[in-house]
LUMLOMI-871239 format. One record per residue (C-alpha): z, y, x; residue in three letters. Coordinates in Angstrom, 3 decimals, padded with zeros to 6 digits. Example, Ala and Ser with C-alpha at 12.3 -4.5 7.8 and 13.67 -1.06 7.14 Angstrom:
BEGIN
{{007.800; -004.500; 012.300}; "ALA"};
{{007.140; -001.060; 013.670}; "SER"};
//
This chain:
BEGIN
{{002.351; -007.961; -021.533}; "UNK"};
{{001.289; -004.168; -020.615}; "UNK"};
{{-002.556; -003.755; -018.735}; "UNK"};
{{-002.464; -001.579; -016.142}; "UNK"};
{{-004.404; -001.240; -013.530}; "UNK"};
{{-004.317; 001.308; -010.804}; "UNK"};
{{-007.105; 002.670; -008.663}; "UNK"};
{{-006.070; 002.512; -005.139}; "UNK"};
{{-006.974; 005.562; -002.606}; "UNK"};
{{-008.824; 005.093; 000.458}; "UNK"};
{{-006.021; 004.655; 002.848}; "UNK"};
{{-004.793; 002.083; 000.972}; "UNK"};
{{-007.341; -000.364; 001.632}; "UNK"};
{{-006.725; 000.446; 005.432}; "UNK"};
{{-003.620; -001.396; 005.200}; "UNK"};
{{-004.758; -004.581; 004.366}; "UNK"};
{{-007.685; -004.401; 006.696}; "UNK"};
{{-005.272; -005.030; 010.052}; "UNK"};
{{-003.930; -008.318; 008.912}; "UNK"};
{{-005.492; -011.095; 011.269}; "UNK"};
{{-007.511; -013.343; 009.786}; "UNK"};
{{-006.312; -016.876; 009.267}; "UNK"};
{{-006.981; -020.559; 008.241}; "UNK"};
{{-004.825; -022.604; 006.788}; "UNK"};
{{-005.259; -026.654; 006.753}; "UNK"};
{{-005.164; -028.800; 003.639}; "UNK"};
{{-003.227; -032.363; 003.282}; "UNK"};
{{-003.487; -035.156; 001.755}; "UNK"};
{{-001.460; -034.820; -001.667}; "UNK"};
{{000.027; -038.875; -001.445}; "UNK"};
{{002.868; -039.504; -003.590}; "UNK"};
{{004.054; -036.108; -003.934}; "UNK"};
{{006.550; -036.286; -006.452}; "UNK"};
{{007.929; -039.297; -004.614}; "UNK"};
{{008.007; -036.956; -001.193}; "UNK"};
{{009.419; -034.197; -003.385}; "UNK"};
{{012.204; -036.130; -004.467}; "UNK"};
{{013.741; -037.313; -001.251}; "UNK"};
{{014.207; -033.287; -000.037}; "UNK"};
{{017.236; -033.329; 000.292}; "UNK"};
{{018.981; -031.222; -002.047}; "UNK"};
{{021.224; -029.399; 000.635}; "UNK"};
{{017.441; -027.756; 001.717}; "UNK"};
{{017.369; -023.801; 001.199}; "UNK"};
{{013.788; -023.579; 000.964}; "UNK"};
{{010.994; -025.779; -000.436}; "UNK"};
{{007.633; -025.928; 000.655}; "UNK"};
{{004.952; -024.692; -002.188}; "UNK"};
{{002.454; -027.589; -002.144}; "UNK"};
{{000.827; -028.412; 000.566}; "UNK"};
{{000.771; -025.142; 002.064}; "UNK"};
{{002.611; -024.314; 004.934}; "UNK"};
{{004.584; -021.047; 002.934}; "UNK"};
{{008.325; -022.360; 002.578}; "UNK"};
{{010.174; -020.838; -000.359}; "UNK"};
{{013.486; -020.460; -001.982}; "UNK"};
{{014.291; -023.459; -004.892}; "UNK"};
{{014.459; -020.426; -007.226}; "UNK"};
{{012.652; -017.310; -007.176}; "UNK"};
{{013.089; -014.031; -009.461}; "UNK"};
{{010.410; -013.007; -011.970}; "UNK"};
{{009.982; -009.011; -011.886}; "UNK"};
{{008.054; -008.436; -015.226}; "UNK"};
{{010.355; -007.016; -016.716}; "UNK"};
{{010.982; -004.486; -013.698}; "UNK"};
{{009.457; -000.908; -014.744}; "UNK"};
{{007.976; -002.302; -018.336}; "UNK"};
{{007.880; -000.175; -021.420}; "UNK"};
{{005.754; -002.618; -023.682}; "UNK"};
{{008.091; -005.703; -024.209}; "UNK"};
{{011.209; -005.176; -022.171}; "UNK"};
{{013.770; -002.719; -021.929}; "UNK"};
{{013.716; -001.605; -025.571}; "UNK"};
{{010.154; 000.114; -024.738}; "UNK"};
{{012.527; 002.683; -022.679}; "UNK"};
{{012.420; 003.183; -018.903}; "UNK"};
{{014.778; 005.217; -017.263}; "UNK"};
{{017.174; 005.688; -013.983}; "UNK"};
{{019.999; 003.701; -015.169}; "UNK"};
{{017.089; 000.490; -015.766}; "UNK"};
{{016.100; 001.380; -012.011}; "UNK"};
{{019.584; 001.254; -010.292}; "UNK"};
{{019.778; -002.180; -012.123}; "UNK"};
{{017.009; -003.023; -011.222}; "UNK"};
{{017.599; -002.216; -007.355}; "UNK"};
{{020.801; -003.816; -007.979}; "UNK"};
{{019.219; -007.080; -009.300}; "UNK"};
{{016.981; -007.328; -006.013}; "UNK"};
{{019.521; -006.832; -003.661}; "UNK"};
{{021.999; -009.389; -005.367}; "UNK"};
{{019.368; -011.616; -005.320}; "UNK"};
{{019.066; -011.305; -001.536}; "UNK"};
{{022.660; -011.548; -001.021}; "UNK"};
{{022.454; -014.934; -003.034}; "UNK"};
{{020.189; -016.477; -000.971}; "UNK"};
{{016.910; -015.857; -003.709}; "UNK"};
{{014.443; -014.571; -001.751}; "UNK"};
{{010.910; -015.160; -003.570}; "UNK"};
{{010.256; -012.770; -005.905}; "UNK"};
{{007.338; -013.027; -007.890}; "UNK"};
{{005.352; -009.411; -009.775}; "UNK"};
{{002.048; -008.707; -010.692}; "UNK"};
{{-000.788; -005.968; -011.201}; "UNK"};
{{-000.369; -005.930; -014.562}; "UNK"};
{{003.463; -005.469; -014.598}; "UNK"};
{{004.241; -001.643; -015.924}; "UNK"};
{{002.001; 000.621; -017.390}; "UNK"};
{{001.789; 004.210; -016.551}; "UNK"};
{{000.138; 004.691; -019.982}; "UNK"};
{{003.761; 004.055; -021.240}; "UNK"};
{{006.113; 007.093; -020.803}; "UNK"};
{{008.357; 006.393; -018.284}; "UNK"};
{{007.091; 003.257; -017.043}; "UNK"};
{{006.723; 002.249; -013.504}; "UNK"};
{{004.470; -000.650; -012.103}; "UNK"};
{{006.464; -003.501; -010.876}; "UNK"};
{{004.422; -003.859; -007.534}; "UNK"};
{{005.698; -000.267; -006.746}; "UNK"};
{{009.118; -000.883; -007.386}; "UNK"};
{{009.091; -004.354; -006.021}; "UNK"};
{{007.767; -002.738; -002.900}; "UNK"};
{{010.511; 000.455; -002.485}; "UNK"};
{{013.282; -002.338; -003.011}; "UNK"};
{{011.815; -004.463; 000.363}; "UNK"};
{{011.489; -000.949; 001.495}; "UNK"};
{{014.914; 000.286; 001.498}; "UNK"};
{{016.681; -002.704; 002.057}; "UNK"};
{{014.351; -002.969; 005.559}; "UNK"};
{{015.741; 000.455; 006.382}; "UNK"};
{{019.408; -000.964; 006.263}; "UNK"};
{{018.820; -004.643; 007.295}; "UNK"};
{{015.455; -004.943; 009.377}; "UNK"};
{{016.013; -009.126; 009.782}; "UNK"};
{{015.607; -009.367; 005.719}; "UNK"};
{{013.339; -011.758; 004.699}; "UNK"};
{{011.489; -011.611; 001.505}; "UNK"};
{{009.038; -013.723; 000.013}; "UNK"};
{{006.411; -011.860; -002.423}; "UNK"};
{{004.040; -013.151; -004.917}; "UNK"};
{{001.853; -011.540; -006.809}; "UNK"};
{{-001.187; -011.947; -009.227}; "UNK"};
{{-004.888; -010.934; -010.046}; "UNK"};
{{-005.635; -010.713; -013.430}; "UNK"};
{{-008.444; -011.778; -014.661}; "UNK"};
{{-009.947; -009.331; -016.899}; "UNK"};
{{-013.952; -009.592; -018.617}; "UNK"};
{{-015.385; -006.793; -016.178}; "UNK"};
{{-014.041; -008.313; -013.052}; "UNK"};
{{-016.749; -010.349; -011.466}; "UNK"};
{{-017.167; -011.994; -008.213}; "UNK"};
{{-015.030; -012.992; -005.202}; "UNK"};
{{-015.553; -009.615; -004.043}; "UNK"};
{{-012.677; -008.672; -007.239}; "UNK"};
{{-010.136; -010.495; -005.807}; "UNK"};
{{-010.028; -009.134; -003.034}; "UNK"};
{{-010.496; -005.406; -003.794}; "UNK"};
{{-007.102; -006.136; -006.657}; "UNK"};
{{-005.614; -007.947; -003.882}; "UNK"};
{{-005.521; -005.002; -001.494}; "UNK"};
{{-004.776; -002.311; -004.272}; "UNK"};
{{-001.462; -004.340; -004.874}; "UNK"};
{{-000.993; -004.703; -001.448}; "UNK"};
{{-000.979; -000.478; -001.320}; "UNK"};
{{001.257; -000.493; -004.290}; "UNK"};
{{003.739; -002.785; -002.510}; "UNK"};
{{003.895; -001.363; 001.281}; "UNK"};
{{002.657; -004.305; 002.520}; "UNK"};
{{-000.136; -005.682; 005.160}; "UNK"};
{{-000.461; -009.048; 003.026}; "UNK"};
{{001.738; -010.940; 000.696}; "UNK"};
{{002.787; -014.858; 000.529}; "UNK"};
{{001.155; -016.600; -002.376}; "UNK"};
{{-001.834; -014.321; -004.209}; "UNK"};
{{-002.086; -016.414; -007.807}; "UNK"};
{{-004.682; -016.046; -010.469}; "UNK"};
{{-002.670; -015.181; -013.527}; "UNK"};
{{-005.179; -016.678; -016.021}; "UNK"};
{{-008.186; -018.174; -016.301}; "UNK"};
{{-011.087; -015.763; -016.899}; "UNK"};
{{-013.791; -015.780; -019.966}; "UNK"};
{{-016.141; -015.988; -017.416}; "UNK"};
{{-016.512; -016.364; -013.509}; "UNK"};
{{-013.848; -018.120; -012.457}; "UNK"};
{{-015.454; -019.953; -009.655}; "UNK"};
{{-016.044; -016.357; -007.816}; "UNK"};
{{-012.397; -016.364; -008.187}; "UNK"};
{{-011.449; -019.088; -006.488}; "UNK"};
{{-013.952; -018.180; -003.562}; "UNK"};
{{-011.776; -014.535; -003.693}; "UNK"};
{{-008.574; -016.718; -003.274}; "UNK"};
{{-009.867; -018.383; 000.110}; "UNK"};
{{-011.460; -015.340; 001.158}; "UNK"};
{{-007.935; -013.996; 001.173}; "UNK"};
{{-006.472; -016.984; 002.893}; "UNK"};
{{-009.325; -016.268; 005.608}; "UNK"};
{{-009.090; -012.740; 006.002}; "UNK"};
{{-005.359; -013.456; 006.662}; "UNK"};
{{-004.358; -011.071; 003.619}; "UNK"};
{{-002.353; -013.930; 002.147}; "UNK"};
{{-000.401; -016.923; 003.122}; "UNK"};
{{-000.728; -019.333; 000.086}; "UNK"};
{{-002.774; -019.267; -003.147}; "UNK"};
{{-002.274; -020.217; -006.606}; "UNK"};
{{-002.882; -020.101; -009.708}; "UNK"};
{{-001.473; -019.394; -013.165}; "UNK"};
{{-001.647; -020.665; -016.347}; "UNK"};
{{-004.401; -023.737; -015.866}; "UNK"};
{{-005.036; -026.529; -017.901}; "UNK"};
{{-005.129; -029.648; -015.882}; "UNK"};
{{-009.132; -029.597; -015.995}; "UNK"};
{{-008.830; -025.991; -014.081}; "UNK"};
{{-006.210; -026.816; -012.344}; "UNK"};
{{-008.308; -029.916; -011.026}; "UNK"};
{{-011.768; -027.848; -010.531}; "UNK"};
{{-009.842; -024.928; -008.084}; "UNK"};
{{-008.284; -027.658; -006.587}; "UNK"};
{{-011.482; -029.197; -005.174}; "UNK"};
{{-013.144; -025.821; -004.153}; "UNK"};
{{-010.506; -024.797; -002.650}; "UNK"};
{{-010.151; -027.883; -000.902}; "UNK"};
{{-013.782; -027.804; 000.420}; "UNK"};
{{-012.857; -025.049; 002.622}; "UNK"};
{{-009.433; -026.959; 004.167}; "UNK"};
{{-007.218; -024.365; 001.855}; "UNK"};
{{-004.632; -026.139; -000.316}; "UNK"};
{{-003.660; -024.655; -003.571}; "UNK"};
{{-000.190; -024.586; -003.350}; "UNK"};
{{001.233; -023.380; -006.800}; "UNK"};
{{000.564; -023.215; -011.010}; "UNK"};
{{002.593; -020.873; -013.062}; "UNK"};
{{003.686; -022.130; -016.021}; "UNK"};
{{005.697; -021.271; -019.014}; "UNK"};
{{008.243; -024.230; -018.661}; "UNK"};
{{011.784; -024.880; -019.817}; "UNK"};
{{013.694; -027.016; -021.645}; "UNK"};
{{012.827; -025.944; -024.808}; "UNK"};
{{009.108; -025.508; -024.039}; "UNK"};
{{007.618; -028.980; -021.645}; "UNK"};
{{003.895; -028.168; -022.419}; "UNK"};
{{003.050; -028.899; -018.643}; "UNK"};
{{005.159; -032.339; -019.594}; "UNK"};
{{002.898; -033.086; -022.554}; "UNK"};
{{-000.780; -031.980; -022.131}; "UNK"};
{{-000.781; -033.285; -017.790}; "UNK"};
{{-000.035; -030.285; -016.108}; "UNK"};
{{002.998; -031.725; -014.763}; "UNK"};
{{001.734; -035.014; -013.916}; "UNK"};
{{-001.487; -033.765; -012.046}; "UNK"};
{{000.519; -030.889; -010.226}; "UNK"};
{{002.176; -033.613; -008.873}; "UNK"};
{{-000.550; -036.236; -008.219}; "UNK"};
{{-002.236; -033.752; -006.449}; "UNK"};
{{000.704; -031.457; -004.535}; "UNK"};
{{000.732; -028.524; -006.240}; "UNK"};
{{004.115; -026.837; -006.801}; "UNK"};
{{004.594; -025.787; -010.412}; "UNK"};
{{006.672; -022.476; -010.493}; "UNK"};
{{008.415; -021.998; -013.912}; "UNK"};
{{008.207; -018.907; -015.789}; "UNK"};
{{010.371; -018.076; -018.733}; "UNK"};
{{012.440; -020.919; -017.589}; "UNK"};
{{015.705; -019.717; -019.686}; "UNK"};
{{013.210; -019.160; -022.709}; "UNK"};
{{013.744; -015.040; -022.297}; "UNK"};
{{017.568; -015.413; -022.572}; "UNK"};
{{017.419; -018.246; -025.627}; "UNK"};
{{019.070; -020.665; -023.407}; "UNK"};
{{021.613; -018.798; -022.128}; "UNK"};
{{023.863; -018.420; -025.022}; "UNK"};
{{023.839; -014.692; -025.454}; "UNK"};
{{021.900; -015.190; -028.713}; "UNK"};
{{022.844; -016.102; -031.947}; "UNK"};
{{021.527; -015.848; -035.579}; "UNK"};
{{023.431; -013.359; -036.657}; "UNK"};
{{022.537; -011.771; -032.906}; "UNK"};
{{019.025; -012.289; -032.345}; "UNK"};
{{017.076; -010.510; -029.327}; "UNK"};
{{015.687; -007.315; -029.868}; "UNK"};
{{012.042; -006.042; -029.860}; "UNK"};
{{009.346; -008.466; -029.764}; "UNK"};
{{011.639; -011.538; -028.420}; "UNK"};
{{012.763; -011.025; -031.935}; "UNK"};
{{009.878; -012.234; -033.582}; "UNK"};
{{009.800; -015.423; -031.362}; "UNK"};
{{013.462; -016.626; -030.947}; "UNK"};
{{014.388; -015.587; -034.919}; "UNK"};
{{017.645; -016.405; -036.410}; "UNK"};
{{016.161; -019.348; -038.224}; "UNK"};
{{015.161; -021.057; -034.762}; "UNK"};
{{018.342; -020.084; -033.066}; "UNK"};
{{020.215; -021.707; -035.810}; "UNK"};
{{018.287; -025.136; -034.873}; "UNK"};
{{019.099; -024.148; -031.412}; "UNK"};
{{022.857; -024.720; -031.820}; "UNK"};
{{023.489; -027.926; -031.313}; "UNK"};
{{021.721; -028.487; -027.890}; "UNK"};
{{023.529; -025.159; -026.816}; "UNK"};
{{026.684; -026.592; -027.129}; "UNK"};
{{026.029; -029.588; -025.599}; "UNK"};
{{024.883; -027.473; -022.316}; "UNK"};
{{027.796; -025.415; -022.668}; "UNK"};
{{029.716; -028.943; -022.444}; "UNK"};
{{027.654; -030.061; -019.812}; "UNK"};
{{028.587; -026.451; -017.718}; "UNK"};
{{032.405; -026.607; -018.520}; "UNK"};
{{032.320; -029.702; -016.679}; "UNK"};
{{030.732; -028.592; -013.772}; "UNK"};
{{032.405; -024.945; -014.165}; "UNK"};
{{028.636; -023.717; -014.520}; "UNK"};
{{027.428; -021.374; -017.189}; "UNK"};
{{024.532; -022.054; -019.508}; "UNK"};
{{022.040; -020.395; -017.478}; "UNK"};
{{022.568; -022.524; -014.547}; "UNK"};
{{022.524; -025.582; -016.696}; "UNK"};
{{019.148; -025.227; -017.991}; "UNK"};
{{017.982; -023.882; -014.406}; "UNK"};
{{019.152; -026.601; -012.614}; "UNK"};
{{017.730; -029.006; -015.127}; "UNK"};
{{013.984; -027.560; -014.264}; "UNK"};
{{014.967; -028.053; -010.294}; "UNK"};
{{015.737; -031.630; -011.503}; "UNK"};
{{012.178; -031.949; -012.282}; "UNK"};
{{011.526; -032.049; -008.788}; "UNK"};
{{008.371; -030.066; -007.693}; "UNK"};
{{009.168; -027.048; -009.751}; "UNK"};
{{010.498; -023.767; -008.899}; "UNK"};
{{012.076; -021.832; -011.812}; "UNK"};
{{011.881; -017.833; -011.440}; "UNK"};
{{013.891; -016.528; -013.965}; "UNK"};
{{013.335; -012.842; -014.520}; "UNK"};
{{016.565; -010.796; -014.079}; "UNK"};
{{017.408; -007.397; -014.550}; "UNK"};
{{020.762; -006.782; -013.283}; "UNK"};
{{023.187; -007.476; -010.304}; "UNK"};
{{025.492; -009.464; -012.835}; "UNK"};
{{021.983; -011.983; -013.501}; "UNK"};
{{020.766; -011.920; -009.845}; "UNK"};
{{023.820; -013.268; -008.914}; "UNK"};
{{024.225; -015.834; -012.080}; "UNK"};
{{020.735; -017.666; -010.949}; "UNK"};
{{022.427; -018.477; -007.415}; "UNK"};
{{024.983; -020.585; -008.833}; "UNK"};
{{022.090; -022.901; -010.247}; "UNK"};
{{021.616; -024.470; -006.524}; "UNK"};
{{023.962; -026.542; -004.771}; "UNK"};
{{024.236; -029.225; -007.412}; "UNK"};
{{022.482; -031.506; -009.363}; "UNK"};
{{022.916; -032.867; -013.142}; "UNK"};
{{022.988; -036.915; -013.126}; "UNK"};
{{019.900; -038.431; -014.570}; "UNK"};
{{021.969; -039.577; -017.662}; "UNK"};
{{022.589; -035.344; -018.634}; "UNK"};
{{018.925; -034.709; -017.713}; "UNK"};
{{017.363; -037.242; -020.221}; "UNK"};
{{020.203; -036.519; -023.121}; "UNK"};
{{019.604; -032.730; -022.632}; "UNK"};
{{015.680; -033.462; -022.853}; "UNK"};
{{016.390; -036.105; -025.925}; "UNK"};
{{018.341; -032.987; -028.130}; "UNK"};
{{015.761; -030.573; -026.884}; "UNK"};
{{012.934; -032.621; -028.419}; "UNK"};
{{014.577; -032.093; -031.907}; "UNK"};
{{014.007; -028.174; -031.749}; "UNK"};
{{010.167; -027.202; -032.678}; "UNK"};
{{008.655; -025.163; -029.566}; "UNK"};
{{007.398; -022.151; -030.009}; "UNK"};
{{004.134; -020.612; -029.464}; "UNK"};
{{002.694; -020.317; -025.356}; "UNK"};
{{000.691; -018.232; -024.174}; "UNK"};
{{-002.794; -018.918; -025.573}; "UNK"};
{{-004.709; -019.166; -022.349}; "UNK"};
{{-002.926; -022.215; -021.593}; "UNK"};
{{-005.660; -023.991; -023.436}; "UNK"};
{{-008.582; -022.578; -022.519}; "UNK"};
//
């Protein structure tokens, strides 16, 4: 994942300075898997936790968006951008309309590269200009780097990435990590956001279900619910299953959105072992793991034939199963944009989600990201 970090000018903290400020009440979490469960399925949007921000059942992941460090071959270019443009606006035209970036995504210390909150924010741009009644959801993230320190760090990132991306305020402002140190000061940054009406919902990313539980509280002592917890999460990687994310997200109503949810392309098929990713997916999803991959591809290609759904949307819809979880697969094309859409609308029986989770358990997972554990 590149580090970059802009320095925003002046004016740019003007913009964020003329949103109104805001409070937002907190509810009782209940049953909340039980209340997610009986949505009905027909619903468009979802709400994130116990926030009042209402989002699309999937979103799009823009990391890849402008990156020269572990996407696109380490190559940016104008070709990458139309697709990029095109991606966004088939989204849209799907019905996707949460799209979820962050500081860190893009490095200008890369040639060619392009930070994702800048290109995220001249896609809503332009497509405003044509279609003014648009609506877009945007979510973005702080990172929590060692020389960040205080509340007052939150919300000084906050409004540079609210210059980079044209906008007033944004939907859900997440911590992307835990920090080393002073996380608490970050969690009083989050509901200093909420309050100074910069943001609409606030989550986090990447907690273990102690920090997940400790930002819940103190966020809670000021009425402001934390709505959402990023997580790597897929079929072939249930960590949040297996070490209580999952369980307390839902004890305490707190949406998980699912990054990586088609394992970087693993799950879709595309790969094999004699065609393995390229660049540093390569070292992850080798031909020695896609080879024990096989067999629970084929039985999701099954699965799709019968429903005349691809592999993609098979493993998608099997995370919306879940219930309480929002996958945001990252796409980088019109052609994948409009793939994710076709991952709503239905639902695999109970019987294909347990067999599909019974092959998967077979397969070895690989490595997470190592904050997970901290």
């Amino acid at each position: 994942m590149a580090l970059h970090l802009s320095s925003a000018a002046p004016a740019c903290f003007a913009v964020a300075d003329r949103a109104r400020s805001r409070k937002v009440r907190a509810v009782a979490p209940g049953d909340f898997a039980t209340l997610k469960a009986t949505e009905e399925e027909g619903e468009e949007k979802v709400k994130l936790g116990g926030s009042d921000l209402k989002v699309t059942r999937l979103g799009i992941g823009a990391w890849s968006w402008g990156d020269t460090s572990y996407w696109n071959n380490f190559q940016w270019d104008d070709r990458k951008m139309k697709a990029a443009k095109g991606a966004f606006d088939s989204s849209i035209d799907s019905g996707i309309t949460l799209f979820d970036t962050a500081e860190v995504y893009g490095s200008r210390m890369s040639f060619g590269a392009i930070n994702s909150e800048t290109l995220l924010g001249r896609f809503i741009k332009e497509r405003k200009e044509k279609d003014p009644e648009t609506e877009v959801a945007v979510a973005t993230k702080f990172a929590a780097l060692p020389w960040r320190l205080g509340r007052q760090s939150v919300i000084t990132a906050l409004k540079d990435s609210l210059c980079r991306l044209g906008l007033d305020s944004v939907d859900l402002y997440q911590l992307h990590w835990p920090g080393v140190w002073g996380n608490e000061g970050y969690i009083d940054g989050l509901g200093d956001a909420v309050e100074q009406g910069l943001v609409k919902a606030v989550g986090v990313s990447n907690y273990s279900e102690r920090r997940l539980r400790d930002a819940y509280e103190k966020l809670k002592q000021r009425g402001i619910p934390l709505a959402s917890n990023q997580v790597n999460y897929s079929l072939i990687y249930r960590s949040p299953e297996e070490n209580g994310v999952k369980a307390t997200s839902d004890e305490l109503g707190i949406t998980l959105i699912a990054y990586s949810p088609i394992a970087q392309g693993a799950l879709t098929g595309k790969y094999t072992p004699e065609n393995p990713p390229s660049g540093p997916r390569g070292q992850i999803y080798t031909p020695d793991f896609l080879t024990r991959l096989q067999p629970l591809l084929n039985r999701i290609n099954e699965i799709g034939d019968s429903y005349k759904k691809t592999p993609t949307q098979v493993v998608l819809n099997w995370l919306i199963a879940q219930g309480n979880v929002v996958p945001i697969p990252g796409a980088k094309n019109a052609e994948q944009a409009s793939e994710f859409g076709g991952a709503l609308g239905w639902r695999l029986t109970g019987e294909e989600v347990n067999e599909l989770r019974s092959l998967a358990s077979d397969i070895r997972p690989v490595v997470g990201f190592p904050v997970e554990n901290l």
